[in-house]
C-alpha positions in Angstrom: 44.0 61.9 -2.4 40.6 61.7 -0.7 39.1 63.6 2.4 38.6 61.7 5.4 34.8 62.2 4.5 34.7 60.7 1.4 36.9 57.8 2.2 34.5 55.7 4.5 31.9 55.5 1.8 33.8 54.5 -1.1 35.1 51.6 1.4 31.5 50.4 2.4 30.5 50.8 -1.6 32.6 47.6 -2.5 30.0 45.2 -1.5 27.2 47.3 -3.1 29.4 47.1 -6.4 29.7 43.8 -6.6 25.8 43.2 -5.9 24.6 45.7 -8.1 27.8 46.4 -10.9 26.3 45.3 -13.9 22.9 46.9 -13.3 24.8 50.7 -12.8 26.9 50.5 -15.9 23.7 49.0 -17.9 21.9 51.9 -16.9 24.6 54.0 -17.4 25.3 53.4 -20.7 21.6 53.3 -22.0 21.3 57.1 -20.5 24.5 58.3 -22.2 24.0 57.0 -25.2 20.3 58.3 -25.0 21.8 62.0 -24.2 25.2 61.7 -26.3 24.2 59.2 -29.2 27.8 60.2 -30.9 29.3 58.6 -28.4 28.2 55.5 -29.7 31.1 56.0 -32.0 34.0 56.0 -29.7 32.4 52.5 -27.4 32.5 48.8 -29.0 28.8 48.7 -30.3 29.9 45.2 -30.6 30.8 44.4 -26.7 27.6 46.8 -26.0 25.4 44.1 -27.4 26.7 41.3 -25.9 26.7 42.8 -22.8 30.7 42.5 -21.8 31.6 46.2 -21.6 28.7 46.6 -18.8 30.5 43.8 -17.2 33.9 45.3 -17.7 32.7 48.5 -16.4 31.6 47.4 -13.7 34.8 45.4 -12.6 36.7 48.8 -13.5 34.3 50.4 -10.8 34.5 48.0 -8.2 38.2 47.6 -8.8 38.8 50.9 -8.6 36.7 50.9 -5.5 38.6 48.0 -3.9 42.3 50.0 -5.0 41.6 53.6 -4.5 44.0 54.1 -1.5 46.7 51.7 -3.7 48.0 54.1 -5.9 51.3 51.9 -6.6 48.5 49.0 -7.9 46.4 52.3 -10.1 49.2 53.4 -11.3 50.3 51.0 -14.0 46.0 50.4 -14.8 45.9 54.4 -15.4 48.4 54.3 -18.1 47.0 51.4 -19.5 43.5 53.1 -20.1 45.4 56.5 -20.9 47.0 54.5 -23.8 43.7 53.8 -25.1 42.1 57.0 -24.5 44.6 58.3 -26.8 44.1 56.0 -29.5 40.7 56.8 -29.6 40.9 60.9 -29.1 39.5 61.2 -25.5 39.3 64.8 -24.4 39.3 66.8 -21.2 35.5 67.9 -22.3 34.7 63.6 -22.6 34.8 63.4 -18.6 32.6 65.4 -17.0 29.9 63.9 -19.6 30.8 60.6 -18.3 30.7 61.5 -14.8 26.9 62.9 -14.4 25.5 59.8 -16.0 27.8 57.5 -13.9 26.6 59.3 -10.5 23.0 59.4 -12.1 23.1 55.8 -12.6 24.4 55.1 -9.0 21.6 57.0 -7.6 18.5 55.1 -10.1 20.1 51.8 -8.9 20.7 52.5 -5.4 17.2 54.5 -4.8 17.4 55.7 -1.4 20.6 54.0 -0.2 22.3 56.6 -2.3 23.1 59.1 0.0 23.9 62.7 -0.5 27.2 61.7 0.9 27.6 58.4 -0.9 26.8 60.5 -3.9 29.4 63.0 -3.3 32.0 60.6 -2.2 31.6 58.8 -5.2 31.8 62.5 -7.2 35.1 63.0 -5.6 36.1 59.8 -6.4 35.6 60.2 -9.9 36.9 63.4 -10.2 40.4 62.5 -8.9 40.3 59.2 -11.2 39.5 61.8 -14.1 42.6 64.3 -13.6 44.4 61.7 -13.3 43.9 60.5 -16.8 43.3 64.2 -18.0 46.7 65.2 -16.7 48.5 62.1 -18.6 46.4 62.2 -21.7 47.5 65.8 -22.2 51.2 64.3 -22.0 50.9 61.7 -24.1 49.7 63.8 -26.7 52.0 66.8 -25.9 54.6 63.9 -27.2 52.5 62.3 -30.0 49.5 64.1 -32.1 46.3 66.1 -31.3 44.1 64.3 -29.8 41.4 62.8 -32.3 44.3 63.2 -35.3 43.6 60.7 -38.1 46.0 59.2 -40.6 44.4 58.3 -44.2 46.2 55.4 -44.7 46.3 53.0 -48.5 46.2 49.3 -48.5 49.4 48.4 -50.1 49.2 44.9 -49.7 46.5 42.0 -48.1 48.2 38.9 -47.6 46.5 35.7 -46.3 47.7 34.4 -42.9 44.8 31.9 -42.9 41.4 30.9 -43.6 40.1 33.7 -41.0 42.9 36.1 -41.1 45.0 38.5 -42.9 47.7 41.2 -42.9 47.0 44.6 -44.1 50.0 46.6 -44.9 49.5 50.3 -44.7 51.3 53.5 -45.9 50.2 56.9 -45.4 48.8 58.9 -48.7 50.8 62.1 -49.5 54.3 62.5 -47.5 53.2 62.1 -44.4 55.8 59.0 -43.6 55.2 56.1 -41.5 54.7 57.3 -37.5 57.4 55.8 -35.4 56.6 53.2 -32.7 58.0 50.3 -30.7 56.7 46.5 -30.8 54.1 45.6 -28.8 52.0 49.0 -29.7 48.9 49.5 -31.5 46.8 51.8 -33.4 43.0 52.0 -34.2 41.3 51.5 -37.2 38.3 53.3 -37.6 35.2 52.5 -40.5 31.9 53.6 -41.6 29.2 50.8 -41.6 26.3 51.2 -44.0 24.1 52.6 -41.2 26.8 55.5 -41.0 27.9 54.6 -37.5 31.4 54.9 -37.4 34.0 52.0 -35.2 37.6 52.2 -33.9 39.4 48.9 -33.4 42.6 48.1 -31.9 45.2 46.1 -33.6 48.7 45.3 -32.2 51.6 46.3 -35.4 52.8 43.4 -36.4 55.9 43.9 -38.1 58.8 46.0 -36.9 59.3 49.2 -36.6 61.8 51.7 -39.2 59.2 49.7 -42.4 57.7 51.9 -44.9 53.8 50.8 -43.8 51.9 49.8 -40.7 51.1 46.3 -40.3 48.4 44.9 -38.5 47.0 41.3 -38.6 42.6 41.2 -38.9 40.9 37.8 -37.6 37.7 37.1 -38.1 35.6 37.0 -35.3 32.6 34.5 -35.2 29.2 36.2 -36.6 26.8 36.8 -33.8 23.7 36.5 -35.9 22.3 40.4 -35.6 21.7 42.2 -39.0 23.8 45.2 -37.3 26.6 43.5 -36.4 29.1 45.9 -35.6 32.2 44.1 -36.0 35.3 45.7 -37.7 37.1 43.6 -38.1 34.5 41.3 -40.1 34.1 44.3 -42.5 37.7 44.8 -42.8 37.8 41.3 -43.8 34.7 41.4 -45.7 35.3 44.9 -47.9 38.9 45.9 -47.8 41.2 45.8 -50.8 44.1 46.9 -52.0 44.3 50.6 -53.1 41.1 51.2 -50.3 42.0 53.5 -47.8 41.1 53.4 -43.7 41.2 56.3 -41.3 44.2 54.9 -38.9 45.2 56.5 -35.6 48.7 56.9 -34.2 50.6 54.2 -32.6 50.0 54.0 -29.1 50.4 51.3 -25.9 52.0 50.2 -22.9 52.8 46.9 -23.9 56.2 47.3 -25.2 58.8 44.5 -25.8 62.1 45.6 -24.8 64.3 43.9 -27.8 67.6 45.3 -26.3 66.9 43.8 -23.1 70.3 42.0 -21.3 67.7 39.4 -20.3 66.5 36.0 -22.1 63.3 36.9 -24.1 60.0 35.0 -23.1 57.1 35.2 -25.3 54.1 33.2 -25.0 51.2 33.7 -27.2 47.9 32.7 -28.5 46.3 32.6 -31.5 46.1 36.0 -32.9 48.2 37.1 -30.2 51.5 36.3 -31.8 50.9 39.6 -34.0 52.9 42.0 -31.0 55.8 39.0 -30.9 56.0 39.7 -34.3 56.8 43.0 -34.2 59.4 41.8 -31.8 60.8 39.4 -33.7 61.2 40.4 -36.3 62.8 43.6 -35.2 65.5 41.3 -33.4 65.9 39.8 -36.8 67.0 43.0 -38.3 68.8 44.5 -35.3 69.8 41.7 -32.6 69.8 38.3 -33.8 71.7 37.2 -30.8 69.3 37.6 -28.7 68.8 34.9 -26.5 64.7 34.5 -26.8 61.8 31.9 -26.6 58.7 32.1 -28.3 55.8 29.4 -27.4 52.6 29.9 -29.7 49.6 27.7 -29.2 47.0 27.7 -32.1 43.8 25.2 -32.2 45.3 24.0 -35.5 47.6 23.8 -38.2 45.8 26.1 -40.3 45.7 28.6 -37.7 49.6 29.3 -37.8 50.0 32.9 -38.4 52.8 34.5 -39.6 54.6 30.9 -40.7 57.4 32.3 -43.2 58.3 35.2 -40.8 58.9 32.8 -38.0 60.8 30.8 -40.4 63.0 33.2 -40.8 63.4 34.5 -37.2 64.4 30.8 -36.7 67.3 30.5 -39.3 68.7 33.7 -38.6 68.6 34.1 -34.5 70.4 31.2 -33.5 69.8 31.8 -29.5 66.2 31.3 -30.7 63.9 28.5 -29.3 60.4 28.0 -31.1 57.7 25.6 -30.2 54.3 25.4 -31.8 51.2 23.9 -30.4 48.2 22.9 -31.8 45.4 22.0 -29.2 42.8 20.8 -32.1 45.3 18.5 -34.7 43.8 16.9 -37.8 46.1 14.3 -37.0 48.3 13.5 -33.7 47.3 14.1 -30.3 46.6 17.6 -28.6 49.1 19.4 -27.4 48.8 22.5 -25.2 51.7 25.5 -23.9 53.3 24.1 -21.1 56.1 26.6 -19.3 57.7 23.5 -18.3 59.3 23.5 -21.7 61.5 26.6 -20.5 64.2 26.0 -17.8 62.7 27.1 -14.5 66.2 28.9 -14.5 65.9 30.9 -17.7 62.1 32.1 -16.1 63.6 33.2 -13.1 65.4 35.6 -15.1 63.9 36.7 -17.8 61.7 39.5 -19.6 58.4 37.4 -20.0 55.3 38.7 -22.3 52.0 37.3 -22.9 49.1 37.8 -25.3 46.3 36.2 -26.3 43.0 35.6 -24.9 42.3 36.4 -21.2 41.5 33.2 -19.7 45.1 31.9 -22.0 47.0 34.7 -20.3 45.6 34.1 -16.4 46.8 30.5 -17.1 50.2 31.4 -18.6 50.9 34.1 -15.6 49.7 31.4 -13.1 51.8 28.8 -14.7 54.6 31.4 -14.7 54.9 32.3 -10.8 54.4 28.6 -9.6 57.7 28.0 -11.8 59.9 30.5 -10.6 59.3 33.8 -12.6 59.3 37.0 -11.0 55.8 38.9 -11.4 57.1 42.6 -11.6 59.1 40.8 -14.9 55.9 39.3 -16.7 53.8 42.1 -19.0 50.9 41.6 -20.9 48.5 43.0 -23.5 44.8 43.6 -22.4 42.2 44.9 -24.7 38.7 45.7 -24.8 36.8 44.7 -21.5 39.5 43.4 -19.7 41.5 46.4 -19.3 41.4 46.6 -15.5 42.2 42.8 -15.5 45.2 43.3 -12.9 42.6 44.9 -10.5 39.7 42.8 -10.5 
């Protein structure tokens, strides 16, 4: 994958990653958004400002650093990433943008400890890492759309999960039809802010597939006290009606929940995180309500419950179903917080196991999971945002 030359360098650049990470991808991202200011409209302006996607980026790096002759542990990353290159319309043309101001960061950070050959070991390094995802981007949308192909979707219907979130349910305008997809995927939203810089956001479907709309579940994130806060899914909350219409990509991710599985069911989730196991269950309501499944869902309280009447359901009409609900912040009643222990350490050992919800809930869960018996090549979970090279770092 490498040459012999390369590979010595890329080795001795772990330390230097993980002393000077954040400072690259900082000045990284200030010169490409300098030289490519559109590009500001395919990155989270919002993670830019609080400084977590130079943090991400430079885990990715130093991951991919620390992995590079670990293709088995890449592997499953790359798709991950390809997933979401898709959703937001990467192109082959994207990368080699991408790699002149990563190497040209390396080298203002670094001064003179930058070599000629540090600098063209990392080049090669990049390169491969790029055809990589070039070579199964073009796949994904060889079996999908065009890359950067947009859906104008209608607001049908907004329906009031809680106090801070809501389901939008989508149908295409014209005679498009409703793109296929399987739970656990997700599609981005894009808007226009006043300012005219345009935002995608990803949001997991959450209803099954074979409906006439797309469903997604919005929260509302906490305000972070800038006049250009960029967050989508604040304005979604904030300006979106029924009859408005959003720009909506295809359904895309790797996160899939395998409702046809010969295996028990394990899904644990966290707050908003219960929108993918929707999708699941409530396709196993329609098509497999025998399936023997568990769902744990923690929320910080009572009022937080998404998606109430729809697990309702799920619970009178799959009777291999076990539900429990947590609420770590009660009104009234003492805490009480996801435990695996309340699954039979033989039922874990077994099983098809998914998790979603915040990162630190899922490093907990997975963590939880292996000291009781699961197997880790049978526990998935859904990473967004800044955390998508979480299995590496």
């Amino acid at each position: 994958m490498f040459s012999e030359a390369a590979v010595p360098y890329i080795k001795a650049s772990v330390p230097v990653l993980r002393e000077h990470g954040v400072k690259i991808t900082t000045v990284f991202y200030n010169s490409l958004f300098n030289t490519h200011p559109e590009l500001r409209n395919v990155f989270n302006m919002r993670n830019q400002a609080d400084g977590t996607q130079q943090q991400s980026l430079a885990a990715a790096v130093f991951a991919y650093a620390a992995n590079f002759e670990n293709p088995a542990a890449l592997a499953p990353v790359v798709t991950r990433i390809v997933h979401k290159h898709a959703s937001l319309g990467i192109v082959p043309e994207h990368y080699p943008i991408v790699g002149t101001h990563l190497l040209g960061a390396i080298k203002e950070v670094l001064g003179d400890a930058a070599t000629p050959e540090l600098i063209d070991a990392w080049a090669e390094a990049y390169g491969a890492l790029a055809n990589a995802l070039i070579t199964e981007e073009k796949n994904l949308y060889a079996n999908t759309v065009m890359a950067g192909d947009l859906t104008d979707m209608r607001v049908a219907e907004v329906i009031e999960q809680s106090p801070t979130a809501k389901t939008l349910k989508l149908q295409p305008l014209g005679n498009e039809g409703v793109p296929s997809y399987k739970p656990g995927q997700y599609v981005s939203v894009y808007i226009t802010f006043a300012d005219g810089h345009r935002q995608p956001r990803q949001y997991s479907l959450s209803d099954a597939p074979g409906t006439p709309y797309l469903s997604i579940t919005v929260k509302k994130e906490p305000a972070s006290g800038k006049a250009d806060d960029k967050s989508v899914s604040n304005w979604i909350h904030d300006h979106v009606a029924v009859g408005d219409t959003l720009q909506v990509s295809h359904p895309y991710g790797e996160f899939v929940i395998d409702t046809r599985s010969k295996k028990p069911l394990v899904m644990l989730a966290a707050g908003v995180g219960i929108t993918p196991m929707m999708a699941a269950l409530n396709q196993l309501v329609r098509t497999n309500p025998n399936q023997a499944a568990h769902l744990l869902y923690a929320v910080r309280s009572e009022a937080e419950y998404l998606h109430r009447s729809e697990i309702e359901k799920a619970i009178k009409n799959m009777p291999n179903l076990t539900f429990k609900l947590y609420i770590s912040q009660p009104e009234n009643g003492a805490a009480n917080r996801l435990t695996v222990s309340d699954i039979p350490a033989e039922t874990l050992a077994n099983a098809d196991i998914y998790l979603c919800g915040p990162a630190s809930f899922m490093a907990a869960q997975k963590s939880a999971l292996l000291a009781a018996g699961a197997h880790e090549d049978s526990i998935r979970k859904e990473v967004f945002g800044p955390d998508l090279l979480a299995d590496l770092v």
